[in-house]
N, C-alpha and C positions, 0 to 999 in steps of 0.2 A: 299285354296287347289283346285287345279284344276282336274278338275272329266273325266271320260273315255268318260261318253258321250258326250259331245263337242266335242270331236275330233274321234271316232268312226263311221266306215259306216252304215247310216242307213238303206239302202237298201240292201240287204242280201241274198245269194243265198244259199237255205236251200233244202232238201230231205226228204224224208220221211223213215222208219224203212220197209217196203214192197219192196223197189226199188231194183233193182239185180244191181248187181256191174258194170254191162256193160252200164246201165241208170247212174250210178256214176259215172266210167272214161266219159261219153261223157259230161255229164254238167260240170265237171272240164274241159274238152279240150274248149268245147263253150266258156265257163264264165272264162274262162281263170284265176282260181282260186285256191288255195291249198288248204285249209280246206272245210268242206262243215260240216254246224251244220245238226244232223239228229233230227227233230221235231214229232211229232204227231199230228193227225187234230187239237188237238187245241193249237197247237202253241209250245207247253210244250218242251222243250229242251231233250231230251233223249240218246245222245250221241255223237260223231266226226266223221267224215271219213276223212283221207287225203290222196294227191294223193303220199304220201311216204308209205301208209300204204298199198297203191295198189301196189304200185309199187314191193315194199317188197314180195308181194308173185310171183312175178317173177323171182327173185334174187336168183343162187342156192345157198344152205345153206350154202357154205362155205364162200362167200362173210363175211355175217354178222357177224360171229366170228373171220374174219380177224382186226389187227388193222393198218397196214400198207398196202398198197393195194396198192398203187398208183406205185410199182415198177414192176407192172404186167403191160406190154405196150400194149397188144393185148389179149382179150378175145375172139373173132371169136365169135362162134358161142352158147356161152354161155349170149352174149350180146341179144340176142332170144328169146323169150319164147317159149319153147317146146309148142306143139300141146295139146299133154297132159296136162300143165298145163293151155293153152286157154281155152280146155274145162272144166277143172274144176272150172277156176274162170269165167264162163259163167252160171255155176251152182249157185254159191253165192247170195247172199244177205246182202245190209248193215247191218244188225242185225248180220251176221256173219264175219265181220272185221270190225263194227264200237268198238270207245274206247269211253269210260266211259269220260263225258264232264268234263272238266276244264273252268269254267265262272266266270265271275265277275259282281256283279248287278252293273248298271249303275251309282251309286250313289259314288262308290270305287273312290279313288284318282289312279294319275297316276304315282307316286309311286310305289303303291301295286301293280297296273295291272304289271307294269314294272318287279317286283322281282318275281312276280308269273309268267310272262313267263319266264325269264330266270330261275328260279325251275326247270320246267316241258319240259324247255328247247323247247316250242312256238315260230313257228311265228308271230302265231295268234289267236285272245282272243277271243271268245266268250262272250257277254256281254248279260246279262237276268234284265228284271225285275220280280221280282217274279216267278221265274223258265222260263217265259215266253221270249221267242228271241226277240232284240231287236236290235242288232248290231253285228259287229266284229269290231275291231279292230287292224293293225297289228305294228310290231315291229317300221315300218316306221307312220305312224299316229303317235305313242306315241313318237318319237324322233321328229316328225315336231313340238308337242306339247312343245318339251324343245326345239328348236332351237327358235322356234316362239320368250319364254321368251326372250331368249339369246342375239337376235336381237333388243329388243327392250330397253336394257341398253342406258345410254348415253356418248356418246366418241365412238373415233374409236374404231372398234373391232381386230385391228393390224395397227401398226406403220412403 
């Protein structure tokens, strides 16, 4: 059975539970990343931020309850965030829009990682060992990992 960490990034781009939201959009713009695990000094995994989660509190509320949307050609100036809502999410801190972590210890097959992101409907897996960060993971890693297999049958792979 082939395991999450072999194919997992080791190197991890993590936050802290003190940081304000505006320290969260710029290491997502930098690290040019979607998840961001939020840890505590000692490592301890303690929740997610992502940048849809940021994003989300820009969006007015009617968006999210829409399920057809895309026949709406021009939002103007709804595409914006109000002033008002700059300042408030300037007020924030990841403690106050991070979500409750979904992880898999490093030892899991890539199977399970696979069916638990699509559950929770993931791009991206947080990997711990013993509560402690260790990795991510995302949807593409774990599909390199079945291609990988895939390729290594013998015969062509198309005729």
């Amino acid at each position: 059975m082939e395991q999450i960490k072999n194919w997992m990034k080791r190197e991890v781009i993590s936050i802290t539970p003190d940081a304000t939201l505006r320290e969260v959009a710029a290491l997502i713009l930098e690290k040019r990343v979607g998840t961001l695990p939020v840890v505590d000094n000692g490592g301890t995994l303690v929740g997610t931020v992502s940048i849809t989660s940021i994003v989300k509190l820009f969006l007015p509320d009617f968006v999210a309850v829409m399920d057809e949307i895309d026949f709406v050609h021009d939002y103007g100036d709804l595409e914006n965030a109000s002033a008002e809502d700059q300042q408030r999410a300037k007020m924030l801190h990841v403690t106050d829009v991070m979500e409750e972590p979904i992880a898999m210890e490093d030892e899991a097959g890539l199977v399970h990682a696979l069916s638990v992101m699509e559950k929770h409907n993931l791009r991206d897996l947080i990997v711990t060992r013993d509560g402690k960060l260790v990795g991510i993971a995302s949807q593409v890693d774990i599909g390199r990992a079945f291609l990988t297999d895939f390729t290594k049958e013998t015969g062509p792979l198309y005729s």
